[in-house]
N, C-alpha and C positions, 0 to 999 in steps of 0.2 A: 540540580534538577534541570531537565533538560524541556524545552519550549520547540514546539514542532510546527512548520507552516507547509500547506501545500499548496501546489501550483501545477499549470499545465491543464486540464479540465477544460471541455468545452462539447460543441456541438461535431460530432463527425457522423458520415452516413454509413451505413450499416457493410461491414466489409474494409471500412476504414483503417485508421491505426491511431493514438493518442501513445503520450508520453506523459507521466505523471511523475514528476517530482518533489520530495520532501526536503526543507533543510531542517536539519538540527542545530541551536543552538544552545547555550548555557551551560552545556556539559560536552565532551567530546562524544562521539557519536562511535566510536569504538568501545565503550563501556555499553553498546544496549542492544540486546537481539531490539529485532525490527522488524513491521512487518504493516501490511495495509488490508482496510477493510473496507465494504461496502453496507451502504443503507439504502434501501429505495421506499420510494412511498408509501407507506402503512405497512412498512414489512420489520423484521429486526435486521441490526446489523450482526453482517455475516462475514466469514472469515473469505481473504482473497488467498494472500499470500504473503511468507513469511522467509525472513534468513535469521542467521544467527551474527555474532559479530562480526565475523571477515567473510561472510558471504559465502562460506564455503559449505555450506548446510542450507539446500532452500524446501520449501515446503508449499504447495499450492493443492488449491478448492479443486474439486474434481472438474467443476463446469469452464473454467481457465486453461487446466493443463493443454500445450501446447500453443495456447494462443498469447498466454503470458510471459511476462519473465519482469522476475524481481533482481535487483542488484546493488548492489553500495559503492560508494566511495569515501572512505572514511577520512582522507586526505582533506575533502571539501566537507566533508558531516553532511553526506547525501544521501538519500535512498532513489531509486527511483524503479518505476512498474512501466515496460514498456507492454503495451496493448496492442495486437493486431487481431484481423479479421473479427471484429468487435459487431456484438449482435445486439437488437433493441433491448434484449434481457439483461445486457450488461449495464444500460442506464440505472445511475445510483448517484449518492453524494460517497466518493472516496474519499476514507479520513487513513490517515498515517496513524503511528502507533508505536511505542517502545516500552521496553521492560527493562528493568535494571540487573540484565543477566547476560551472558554473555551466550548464552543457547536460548532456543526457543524451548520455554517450558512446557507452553498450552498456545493454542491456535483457538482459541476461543477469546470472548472479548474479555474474560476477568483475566487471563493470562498477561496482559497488557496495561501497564500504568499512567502512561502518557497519549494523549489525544493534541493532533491536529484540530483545525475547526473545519476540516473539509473541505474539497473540491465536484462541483457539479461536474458527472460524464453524460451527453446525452445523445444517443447512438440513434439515427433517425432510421425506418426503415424504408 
């Protein structure tokens, strides 16, 4: 079973850029599509973006494309969301997320079996 931590998360101003990354541990990190969500306050959480095992399949939220990019490194059991031109709307807590499948099955949050405990992003304007 695999245990997920994230990191990177903080204040940047709106225009900015952040870097978020996940390790995996307890399982290799080439056994699980992967992929990162958002929550913001009183809202659900929603789907950001998604790869499958080698990276070679990604999938992202319409309100991201172009600004995002999701990536792996399964060498280090990493994921990581690089974020630019990042807008006040993009403030959330970013939780990581894996499935025990080697494609992405669903981009929704039952699609996903393993939880990070979050990272706070908070985009000032």
């Amino acid at each position: 079973q695999v245990q997920l931590l994230e990191s990177g998360g903080g204040l940047v101003q709106a225009g900015g850029s952040l870097r978020l990354s996940c390790e995996a541990s307890g399982s290799p990190s080439s056994h699980y599509a992967m992929g990162w969500f958002r929550q913001a306050p009183g809202k659900e959480r929603d789907f950001v973006a998604a790869l499958n095992w080698n990276g070679a399949r990604t999938y992202y939220a319409d309100s991201v494309k172009g600004r995002f990019t999701i990536s792996r490194d399964n060498d280090k059991n990493m994921m990581y969301l690089q974020m630019n031109s990042l807008k006040p709307e993009d403030t959330a807590v970013y939780y990581c997320a894996a499935v025990n499948t080697v494609v992405v099955v669903s981009t929704t949050t039952s699609g996903f079996d393993f939880w990070g405990q979050g990272t706070q992003v908070t985009v000032s304007s």
